[in-house]
C-alpha positions as CSV (number, residue, x, y, z in Angstrom):
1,X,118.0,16.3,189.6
2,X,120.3,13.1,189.3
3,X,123.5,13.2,187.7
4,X,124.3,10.1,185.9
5,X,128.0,8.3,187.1
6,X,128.1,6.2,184.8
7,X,131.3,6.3,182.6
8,X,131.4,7.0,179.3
9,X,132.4,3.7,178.0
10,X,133.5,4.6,174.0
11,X,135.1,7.3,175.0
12,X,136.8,5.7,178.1
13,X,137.9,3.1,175.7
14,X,139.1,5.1,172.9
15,X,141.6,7.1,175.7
16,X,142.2,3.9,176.6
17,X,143.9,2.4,173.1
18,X,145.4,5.9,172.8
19,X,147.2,5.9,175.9
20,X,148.5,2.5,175.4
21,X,149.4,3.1,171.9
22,X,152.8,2.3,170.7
23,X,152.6,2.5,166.7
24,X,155.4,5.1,166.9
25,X,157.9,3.2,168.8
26,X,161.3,3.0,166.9
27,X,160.5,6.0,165.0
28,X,160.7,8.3,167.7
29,X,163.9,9.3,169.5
30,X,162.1,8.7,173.1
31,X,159.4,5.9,174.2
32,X,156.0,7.2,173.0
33,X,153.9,9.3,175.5
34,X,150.3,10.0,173.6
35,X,148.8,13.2,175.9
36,X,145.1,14.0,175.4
37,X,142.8,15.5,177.7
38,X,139.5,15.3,177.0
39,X,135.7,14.3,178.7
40,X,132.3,13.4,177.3
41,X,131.6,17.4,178.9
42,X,133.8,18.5,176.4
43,X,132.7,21.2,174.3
44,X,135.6,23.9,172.7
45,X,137.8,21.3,171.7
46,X,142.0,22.8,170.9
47,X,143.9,20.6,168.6
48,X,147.5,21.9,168.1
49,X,150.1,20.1,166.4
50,X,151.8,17.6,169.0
51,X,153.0,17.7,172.3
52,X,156.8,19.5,173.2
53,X,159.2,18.5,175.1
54,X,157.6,19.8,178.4
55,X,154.1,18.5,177.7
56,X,156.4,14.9,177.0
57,X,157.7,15.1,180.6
58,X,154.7,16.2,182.7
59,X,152.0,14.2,180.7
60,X,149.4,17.1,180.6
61,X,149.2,19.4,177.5
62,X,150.4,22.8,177.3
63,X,152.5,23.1,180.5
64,X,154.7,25.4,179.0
65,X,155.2,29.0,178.4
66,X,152.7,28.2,175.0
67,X,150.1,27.2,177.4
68,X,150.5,30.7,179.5
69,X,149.7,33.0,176.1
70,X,146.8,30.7,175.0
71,X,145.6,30.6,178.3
72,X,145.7,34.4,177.9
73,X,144.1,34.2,174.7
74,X,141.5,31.9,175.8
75,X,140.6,34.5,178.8
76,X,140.6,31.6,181.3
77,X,143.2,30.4,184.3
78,X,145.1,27.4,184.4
79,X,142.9,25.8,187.4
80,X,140.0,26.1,184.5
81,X,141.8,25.1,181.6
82,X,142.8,21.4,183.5
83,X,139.9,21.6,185.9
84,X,136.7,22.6,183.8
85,X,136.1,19.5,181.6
86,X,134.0,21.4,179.3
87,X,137.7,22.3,177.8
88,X,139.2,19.3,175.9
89,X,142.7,19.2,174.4
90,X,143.5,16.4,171.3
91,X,146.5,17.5,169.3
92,X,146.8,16.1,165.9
93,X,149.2,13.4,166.9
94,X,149.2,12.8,170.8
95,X,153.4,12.4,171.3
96,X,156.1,15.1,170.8
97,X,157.3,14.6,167.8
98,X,161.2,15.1,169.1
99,X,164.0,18.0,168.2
100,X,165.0,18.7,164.4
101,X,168.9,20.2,164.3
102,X,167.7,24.0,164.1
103,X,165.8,23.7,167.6
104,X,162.6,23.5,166.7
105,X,160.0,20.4,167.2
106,X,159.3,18.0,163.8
107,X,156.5,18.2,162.4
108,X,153.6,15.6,163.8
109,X,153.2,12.5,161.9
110,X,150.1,12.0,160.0
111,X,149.8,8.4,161.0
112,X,148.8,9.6,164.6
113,X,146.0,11.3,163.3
114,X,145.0,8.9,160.4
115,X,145.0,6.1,163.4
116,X,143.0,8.2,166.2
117,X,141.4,11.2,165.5
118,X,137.9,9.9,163.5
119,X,137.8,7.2,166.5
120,X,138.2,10.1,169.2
121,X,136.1,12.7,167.5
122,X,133.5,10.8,167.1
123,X,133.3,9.9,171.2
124,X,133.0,13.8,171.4
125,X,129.4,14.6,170.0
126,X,128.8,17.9,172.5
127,X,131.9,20.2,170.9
128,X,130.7,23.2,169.5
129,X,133.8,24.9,168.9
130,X,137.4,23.0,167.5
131,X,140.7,25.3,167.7
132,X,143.0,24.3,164.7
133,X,146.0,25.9,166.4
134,X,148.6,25.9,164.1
135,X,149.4,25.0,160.4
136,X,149.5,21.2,160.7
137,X,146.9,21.2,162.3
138,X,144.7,23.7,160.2
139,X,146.3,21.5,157.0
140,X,144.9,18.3,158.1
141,X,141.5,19.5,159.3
142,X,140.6,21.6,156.1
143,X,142.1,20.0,153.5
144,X,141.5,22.0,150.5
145,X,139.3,24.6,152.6
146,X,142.7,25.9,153.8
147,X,144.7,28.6,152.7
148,X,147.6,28.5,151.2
149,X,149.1,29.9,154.7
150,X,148.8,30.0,157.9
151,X,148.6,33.2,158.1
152,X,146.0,33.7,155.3
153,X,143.6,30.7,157.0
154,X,143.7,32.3,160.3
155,X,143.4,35.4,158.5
156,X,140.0,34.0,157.3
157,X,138.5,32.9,160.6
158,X,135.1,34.5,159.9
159,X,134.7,31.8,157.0
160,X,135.1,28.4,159.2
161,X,133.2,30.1,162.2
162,X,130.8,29.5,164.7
163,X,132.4,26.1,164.8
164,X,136.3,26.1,163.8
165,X,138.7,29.1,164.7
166,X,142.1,28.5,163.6
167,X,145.0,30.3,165.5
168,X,148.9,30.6,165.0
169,X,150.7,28.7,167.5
170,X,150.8,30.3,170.3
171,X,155.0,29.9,170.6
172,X,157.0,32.0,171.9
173,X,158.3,31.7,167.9
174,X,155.4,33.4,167.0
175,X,155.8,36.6,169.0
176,X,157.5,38.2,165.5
177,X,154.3,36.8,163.9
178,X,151.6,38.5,166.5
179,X,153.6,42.2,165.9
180,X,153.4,41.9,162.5
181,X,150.1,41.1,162.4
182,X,147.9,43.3,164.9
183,X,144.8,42.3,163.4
184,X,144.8,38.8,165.6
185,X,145.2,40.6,168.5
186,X,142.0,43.3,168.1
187,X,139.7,41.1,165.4
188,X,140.1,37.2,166.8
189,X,140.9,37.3,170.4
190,X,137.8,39.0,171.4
191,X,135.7,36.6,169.3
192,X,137.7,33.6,171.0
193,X,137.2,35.1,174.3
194,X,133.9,35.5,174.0
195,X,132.6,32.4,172.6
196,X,135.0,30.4,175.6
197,X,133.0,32.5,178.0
198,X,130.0,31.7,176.4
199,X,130.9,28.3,176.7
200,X,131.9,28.1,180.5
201,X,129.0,30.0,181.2
């Protein structure tokens, strides 16, 4: 069998614009960093919110303590989550957002998303499964198919699957969330688990 080198030229170009773009410059307390990792293989896509401060620094997505508890949750380890291109990761807007006064990150700004996401998603034709990990994120991919929480949307999972699952964030600011709500743990990590497996497989 021959595997085909050549590149995937939309795509290539679309990371391309993305990496280079600068449409938040001046409105962001930091010179814009987009972060995406994604591959033509691509095919359980996660789309959280925006990058954090770590993700910022080191320029690869959830290098932080939120990537160790969805790594859990995904059932895979961090040389597969970076290494297995069949994983993709395309935030709703692609640069960290910077620090509000309570400690916590802003929220990310639609424009990122109005400006890149159709363009990207549509360079990503084999993705079978798309994580909406977090409010934002569920907000803008739903629209009016989300609930009127978080909490109630991801309590709905069964509705959007085979090919959505949305998921809290998995923050640290979230543990309170996870104990009061033991139902994620036994009812939509095993489905999440399994269907990455199935994936990788």
């Amino acid at each position: 069998m021959t595997i085909s080198t050549e590149p995937d030229t939309g795509l290539d170009e679309v990371l391309a614009d993305i990496r280079a773009c600068r449409a938040c410059l001046g409105h962001l307390p930091h010179t814009p960093r987009p972060v995406v990792m994604v591959a033509p293989q691509t095919r359980l896509l996660i789309c959280g919110q925006a990058p954090g401060r770590r993700v910022h620094e080191s320029g690869l997505p959830f290098t932080d303590p939120s990537g160790v508890r969805l790594r859990d949750w995904l059932g895979v380890d961090e040389a597969t989550f970076y290494g297995d291109p069949r994983l993709g990761v395309a935030a709703q807007a692609f640069c960290f957002p910077g620090t509000d006064p309570k400690g916590g990150d802003y929220p990310p700004p639609r424009r990122c998303a109005e400006l890149w996401r159709p363009r990207l998603l549509a360079e990503l034709p084999k993705v079978e499964l798309t994580l909406l990990v977090g409010g934002y994120a569920q907000t803008w991919a739903l629209g009016d198919k989300a609930r009127a929480t978080m909490t109630e949307t991801v309590r709905a999972w069964r509705d959007y699957a085979p090919a959505v699952l949305p998921l809290p964030h998995p923050s640290w600011r979230n543990t309170a969330w996870l104990r009061k709500n033991p139902w994620f743990e036994t009812e939509v990590l095993p489905y999440l688990r399994q269907s990455t497996a199935e994936i990788l497989a």
